[in-house]
C-alpha positions in Angstrom: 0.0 0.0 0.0 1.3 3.4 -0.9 0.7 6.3 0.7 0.6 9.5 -0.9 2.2 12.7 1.1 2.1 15.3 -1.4 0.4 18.4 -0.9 -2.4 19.7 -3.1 -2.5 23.5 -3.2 -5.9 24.4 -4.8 -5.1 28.4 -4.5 -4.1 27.9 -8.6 -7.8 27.8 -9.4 -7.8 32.0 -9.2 -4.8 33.8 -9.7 -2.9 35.9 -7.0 -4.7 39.6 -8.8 -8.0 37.9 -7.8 -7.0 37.5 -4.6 -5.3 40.8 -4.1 -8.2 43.0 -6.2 -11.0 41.2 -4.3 -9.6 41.4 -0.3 -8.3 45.2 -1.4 -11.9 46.2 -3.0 -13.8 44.3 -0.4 -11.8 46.7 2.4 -12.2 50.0 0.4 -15.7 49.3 0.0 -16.2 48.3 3.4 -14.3 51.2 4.8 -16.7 53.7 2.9 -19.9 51.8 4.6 -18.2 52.8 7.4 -17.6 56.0 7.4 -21.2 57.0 5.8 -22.3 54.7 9.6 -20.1 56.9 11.3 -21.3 60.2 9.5 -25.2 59.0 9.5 -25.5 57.5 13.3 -27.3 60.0 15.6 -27.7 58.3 18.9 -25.0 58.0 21.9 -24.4 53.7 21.1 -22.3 54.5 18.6 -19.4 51.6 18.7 -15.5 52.2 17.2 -15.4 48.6 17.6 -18.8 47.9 15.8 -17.8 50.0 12.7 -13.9 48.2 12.7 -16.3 45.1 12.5 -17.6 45.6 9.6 -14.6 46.1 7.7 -13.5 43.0 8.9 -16.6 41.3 8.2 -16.9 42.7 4.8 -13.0 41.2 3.7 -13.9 38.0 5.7 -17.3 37.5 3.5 -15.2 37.9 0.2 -12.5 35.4 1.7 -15.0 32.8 2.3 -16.7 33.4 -1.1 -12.8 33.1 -2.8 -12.7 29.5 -0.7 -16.2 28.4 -2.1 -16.0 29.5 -5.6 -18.7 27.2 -7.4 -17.8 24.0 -5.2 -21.3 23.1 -3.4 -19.9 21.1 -0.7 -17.2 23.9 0.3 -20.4 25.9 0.4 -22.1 23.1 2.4 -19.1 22.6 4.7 -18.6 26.1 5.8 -22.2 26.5 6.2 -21.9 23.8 8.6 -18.8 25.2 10.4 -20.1 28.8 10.8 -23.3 27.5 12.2 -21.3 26.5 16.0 -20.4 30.5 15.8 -22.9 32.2 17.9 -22.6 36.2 19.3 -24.3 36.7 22.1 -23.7 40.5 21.7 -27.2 42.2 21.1 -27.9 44.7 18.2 -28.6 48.2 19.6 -30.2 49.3 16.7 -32.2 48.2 13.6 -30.1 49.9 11.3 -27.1 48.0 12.0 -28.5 45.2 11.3 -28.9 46.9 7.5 -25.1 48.0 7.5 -24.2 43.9 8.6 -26.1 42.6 5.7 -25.1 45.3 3.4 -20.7 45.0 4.1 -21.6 41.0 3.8 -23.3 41.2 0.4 -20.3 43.6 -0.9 -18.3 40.8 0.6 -20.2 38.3 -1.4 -19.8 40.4 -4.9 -16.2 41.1 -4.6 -15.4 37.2 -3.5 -17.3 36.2 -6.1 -15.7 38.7 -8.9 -18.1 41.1 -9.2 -16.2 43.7 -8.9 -18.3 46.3 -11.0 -21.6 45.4 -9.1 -20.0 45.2 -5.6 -18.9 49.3 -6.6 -22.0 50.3 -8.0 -24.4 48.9 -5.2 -22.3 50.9 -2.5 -22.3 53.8 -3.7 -25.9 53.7 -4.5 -26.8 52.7 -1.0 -24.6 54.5 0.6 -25.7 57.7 -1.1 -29.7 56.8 -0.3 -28.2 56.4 3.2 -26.7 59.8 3.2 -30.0 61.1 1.4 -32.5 60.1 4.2 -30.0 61.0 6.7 -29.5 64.5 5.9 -33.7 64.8 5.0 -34.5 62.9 8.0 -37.1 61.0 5.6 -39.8 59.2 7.5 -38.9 61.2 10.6 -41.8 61.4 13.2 -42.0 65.1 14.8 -43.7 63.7 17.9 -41.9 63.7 21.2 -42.0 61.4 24.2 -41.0 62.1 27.0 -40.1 58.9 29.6 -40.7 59.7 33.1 -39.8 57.4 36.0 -41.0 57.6 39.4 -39.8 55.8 42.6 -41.9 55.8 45.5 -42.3 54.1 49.0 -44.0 50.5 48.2 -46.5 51.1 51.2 -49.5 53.7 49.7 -51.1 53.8 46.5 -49.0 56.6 44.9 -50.6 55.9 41.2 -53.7 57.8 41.0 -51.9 61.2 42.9 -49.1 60.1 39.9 -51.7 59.9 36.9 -53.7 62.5 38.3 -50.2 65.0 38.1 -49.5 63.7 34.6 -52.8 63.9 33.7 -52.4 68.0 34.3 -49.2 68.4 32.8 -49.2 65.7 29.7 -51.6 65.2 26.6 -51.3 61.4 26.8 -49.1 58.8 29.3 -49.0 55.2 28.9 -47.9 53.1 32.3 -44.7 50.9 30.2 -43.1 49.0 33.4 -43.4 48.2 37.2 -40.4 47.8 39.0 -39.1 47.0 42.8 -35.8 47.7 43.2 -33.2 48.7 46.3 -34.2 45.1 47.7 -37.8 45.8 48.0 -37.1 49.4 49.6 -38.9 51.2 46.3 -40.9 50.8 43.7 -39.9 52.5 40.3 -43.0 53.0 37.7 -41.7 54.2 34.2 -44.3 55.9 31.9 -43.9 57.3 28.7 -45.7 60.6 27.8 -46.4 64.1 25.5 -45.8 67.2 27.5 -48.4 69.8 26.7 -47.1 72.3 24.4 -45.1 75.2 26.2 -44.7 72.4 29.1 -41.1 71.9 30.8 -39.8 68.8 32.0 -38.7 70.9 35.2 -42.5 71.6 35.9 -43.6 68.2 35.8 -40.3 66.9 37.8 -41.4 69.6 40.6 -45.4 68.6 40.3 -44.4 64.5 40.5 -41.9 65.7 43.5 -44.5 66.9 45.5 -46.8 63.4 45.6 -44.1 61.0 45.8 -42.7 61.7 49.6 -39.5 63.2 47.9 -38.3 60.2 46.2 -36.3 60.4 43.2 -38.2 61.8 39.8 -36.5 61.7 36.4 -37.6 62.5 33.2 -35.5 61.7 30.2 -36.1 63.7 26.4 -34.8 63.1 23.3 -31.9 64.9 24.0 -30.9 65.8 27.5 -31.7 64.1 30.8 -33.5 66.3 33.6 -33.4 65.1 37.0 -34.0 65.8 40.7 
């Protein structure tokens, strides 16, 4: 019996400018979703390490498309190997979900030689991106307001609480009912509308007043209020 302990290098099936053009244009293009991320995210979870991700994701997609080529069970066996990988890291936001799958199917394009159509399709969603972004398209002018209210867990402090909001607010919705501090307090979380020309500092002082001066917090859009 002979054994046979030659290696078989299959990297000859694409050429070394394959390789090179598609891990160089896969990074480029990947960079750019990037920085229109960077440019285009608005809230305070914005992640250096989510964005450096993506890059990496983006040249790891077209590797793994380079590997596969048009061999089904390479495409069968990594599918079967990536399926152990789980991320137990949740997504803050439903956008990023949009930049994951966007850097994976530039990945996908330039692993697979499309070099043309991987170019085209970022800079066409990256500019509607940039479009709705700086039109703030589908935008809704309506502000909340989320108020939360710790009181003693002895007294019924809800109806003196609705009855406050109820003066100061144009709607309020109960969201959550919490006991925290080992029992010590009860924290109730509502969302609500001011009245127009209302301040957060007026309702903070009202709530103060009928909740045995425990902590009141009321958190906007933009800046956090408290007492």
């Amino acid at each position: 019996m002979t054994v046979n302990f030659e290696l078989q290098d299959l990297t000859g099936t694409f050429s070394v400018t394959d390789i090179v053009v598609a891990l160089i244009l896969s990074f480029v293009l990947s960079a750019i979703i990037g920085w229109v991320y960077r440019a285009t995210h608005r809230n305070v979870s914005y992640s250096q390490s989510f964005v450096q991700t993506l890059v990496i994701l983006g040249m790891l997609i077209s590797l793994i498309m380079l590997v596969v080529g048009s061999n089904i069970a390479r495409a069968f066996a990594l599918v079967g190997a990536l399926s152990v990988v789980r991320f137990r890291n949740a997504i803050k936001e439903t956008r990023d979900v949009g930049f994951i799958f966007l850097v994976m199917g530039v990945g996908m394009a330039t692993g697979t030689r499309f070099y043309v159509l991987a170019m085209v399709a970022t800079a066409a969603i990256c500019l509607v991106i940039i479009v709705m972004h700086r039109f703030s398209w589908f935008r809704l002018s309506v502000q909340r307001q989320v108020v939360k209210v710790q009181v003693p867990p002895e007294g019924d402090y809800t109806a003196a609480i609705q009855d406050v909001l109820i003066r100061h607010t144009t709607e309020f919705e109960l969201v959550s009912m919490e006991s925290i501090r080992g029992g010590a307090l009860t924290e109730l979380m509502y969302t609500v509308r001011l009245k127009k020309g209302g301040e957060p500092s007026d309702l903070i002082v009202a709530l103060g007043q009928v909740t045995s001066g425990q902590r009141v917090t009321v958190l906007t859009g933009y800046d956090q209020t408290d007492l």
